[in-house]
C-alpha angles and dihedrals in degrees: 000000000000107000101253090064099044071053098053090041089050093045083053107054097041076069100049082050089054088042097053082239116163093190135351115223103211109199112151118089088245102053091043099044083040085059118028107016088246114153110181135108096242119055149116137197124207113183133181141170081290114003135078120180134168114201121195138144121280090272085083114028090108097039090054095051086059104043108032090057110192090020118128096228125211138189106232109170120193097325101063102164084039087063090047093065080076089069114019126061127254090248098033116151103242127209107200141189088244091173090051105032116094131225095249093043087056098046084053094049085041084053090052093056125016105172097059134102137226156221136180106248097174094101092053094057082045096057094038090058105046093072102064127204130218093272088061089040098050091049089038089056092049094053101043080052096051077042094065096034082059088051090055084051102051095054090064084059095055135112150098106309090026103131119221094232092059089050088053104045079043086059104050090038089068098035092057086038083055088050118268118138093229140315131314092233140322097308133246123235112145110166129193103341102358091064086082087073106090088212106025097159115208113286128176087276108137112222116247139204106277085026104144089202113192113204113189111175149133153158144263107233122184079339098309125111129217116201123197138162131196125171114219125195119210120223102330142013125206123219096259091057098055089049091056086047086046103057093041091051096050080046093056092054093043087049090047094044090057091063115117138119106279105037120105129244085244086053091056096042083052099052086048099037089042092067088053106045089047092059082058096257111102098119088067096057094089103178150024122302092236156329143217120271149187131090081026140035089248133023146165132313104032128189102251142116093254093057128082099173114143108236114233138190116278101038122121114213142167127246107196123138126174149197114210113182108190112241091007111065141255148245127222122181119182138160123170112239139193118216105224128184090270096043131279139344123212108221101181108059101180105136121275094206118112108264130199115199 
């Protein structure tokens, strides 16, 4: 098995020890991608002090066997924590994925063994992802650069008469043709009125002349997203529009100075949330200046009021504030951004400066 996951394993285990935690039951694509390299839809980890297995149905027996390397791999069928009983004991200490597990999967698993007992083991994946190794970095560099490269691209695209929805096909066409295996999320892109909706998805609007049109999109590249928003004006912008720029922009690198080990997630919102609220808009900055990614869209910790997490080396976050003025129109800027030992690293480089096509 390649090192950084003999890493992750070890790291894991070092907190079931601190847990009292007999086995983890990994079900959710992240965590068991996270683990083992395994990539299909069906699969399961158990691990303890010194087993790791990975049960699925016979789809993927083969598939497993070459991609959860090290991995003792079982057939399972429908009855997958029936099939556990094989290999845990009946009172056994559980760690499980409490914030992914459903209520029927629980009540099967319940049903499987009645006599152990559980703890929620969500938080501690949680904790064990948000500081990324060289392996994540490098495939998170690669796809913040094909991330920038498909910004370049869409500006060509752009123009009076243009639809949403076609800026939006056209981004996720060269984004899967640079190699992503799909797209982060339903993408953003919210022009004239509609950009004071946070998360205007892309409709059959046609773009116009004066349209401040925000585009937030990214990829999902060997599992991991990018994330990334620039707001574009068509053929003209009025004065009122390149103050509102203005301010988010100067909130964005406010928002990305402030990045170091040590400083809280609410630090970080508030370096962010206080530019804007000084140039008397803070009611239209609707929500938090950032959040953690990676294996997943959003992950912990995240840059909001509501978050004191201390920022560490090794996290990858957003900065992206915003002004949405219903009715008006909005602004989004947002890079993603590695906190390093001296500060921050920007990862996406397309240009920041207010752009008419």
């Amino acid at each position: 098995m390649d090192n950084y996951r003999e890493r992750r394993l070890a790291l894991l285990r070092a907190r079931m020890a601190e847990r009292g935690v007999d086995v983890v039951l990994a079900e959710s694509a992240a965590n068991v991608y996270y683990l083992s390299g395994f990539t299909g839809s069906r699969g399961v980890l158990l691990v303890t002090a010194g087993e790791r297995y990975l049960l699925t149905d016979d789809r993927y027996t083969a598939q497993a066997g070459a991609e959860a390397e090290g991995f003792a791999v079982r057939g399972a069928g429908r009855d997958i924590y029936g099939a556990m009983t094989a290999v845990v004991p009946p009172e056994a200490v559980w760690g499980l994925e409490d914030e992914a597990m459903t209520v029927a999967r629980h009540a099967a698993w319940r049903r499987a063994f009645p006599q152990a007992r559980e703890r929620g083991f969500s938080a501690e994946f949680a904790v064990m992802r948000r500081l990324k190794d060289e392996v994540e970095l490098a495939v998170l560099r690669r796809g913040a650069a094909v991330t920038d490269d498909a910004f370049r691209f869409i500006l060509g695209e752009m123009g009076a008469g243009v639809t949403e929805s076609a800026l939006a096909r056209r981004l996720e066409y060269f984004l899967r043709d640079h190699g992503a295996s799909g797209p982060a999320f339903p993408f953003i892109v919210a022009s004239g009125a509609r950009g004071a909706m946070p998360h205007g998805t892309a409709t059959d609007k046609p773009l116009a002349a004066g349209d401040l049109t925000v585009m937030d999109f990214g990829g999902v590249f060997a599992g991991y997203h990018t994330d990334f928003t620039r707001t574009v004006c068509v053929g003209r912008a009025e004065p009122r529009q390149r103050e509102i720029y203005a301010v988010v922009l100067a909130a964005q690198l406010a928002g990305i100075a402030a990045l170091r080990p040590g400083v809280s997630g609410r630090e970080a919102d508030a370096a962010a949330r206080s530019v804007i609220e000084r140039a008397g808009s803070g009611a239209y900055f609707t929500h938090s200046a950032g959040h953690s990614l990676g294996l997943e869209i959003h992950e912990h910790p995240s840059l909001s009021p509501e978050d004191g997490t201390l920022l560490e080396e090794g996290m990858v976050v957003t900065v992206e504030p915003g002004i949405y003025m219903t009715g008006y129109g909005g602004v989004r800027i947002e890079d993603m951004v590695l906190i390093t030992a001296e500060g921050a690293e920007v990862l996406t480089g397309a240009p920041k400066e207010l752009i008419i096509v």
